[in-house]
C-alpha positions, 0 to 999 in steps of 0.5 A: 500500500506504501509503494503504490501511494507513494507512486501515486504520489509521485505521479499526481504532485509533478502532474499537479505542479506543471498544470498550476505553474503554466495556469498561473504564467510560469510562475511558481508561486502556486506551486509552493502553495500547494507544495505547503498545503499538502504538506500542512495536510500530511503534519494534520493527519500525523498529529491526529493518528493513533496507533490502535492499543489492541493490535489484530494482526495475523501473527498474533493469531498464528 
């Protein structure tokens, strides 16, 4: 699941970029906004993550 977001990932930020870079007329400006945005995103998601106290994996009931 991490290789494949990862690869989506980097598939959709350059894609994403490249597309607000020529709407706003070569400038980067946009770009770094939405660089900051995901990254304010992802700072979100970690501070809200909890790691559940029971763990159910599969090696536990092997």
């Amino acid at each position: 699941m991490m290789y494949f977001a990862s690869g989506m990932a980097g598939f959709i930020a350059p894609t994403a970029m490249g597309a607000l870079i020529d709407g706003f007329g070569g400038s980067f400006q946009a770009a770094f906004f939405f660089l900051i945005g995901a990254l304010v995103i992802v700072v979100i998601c970690a501070v809200f993550y909890r790691i559940p106290s029971k763990n159910s994996s599969l090696i536990d009931h092997a």
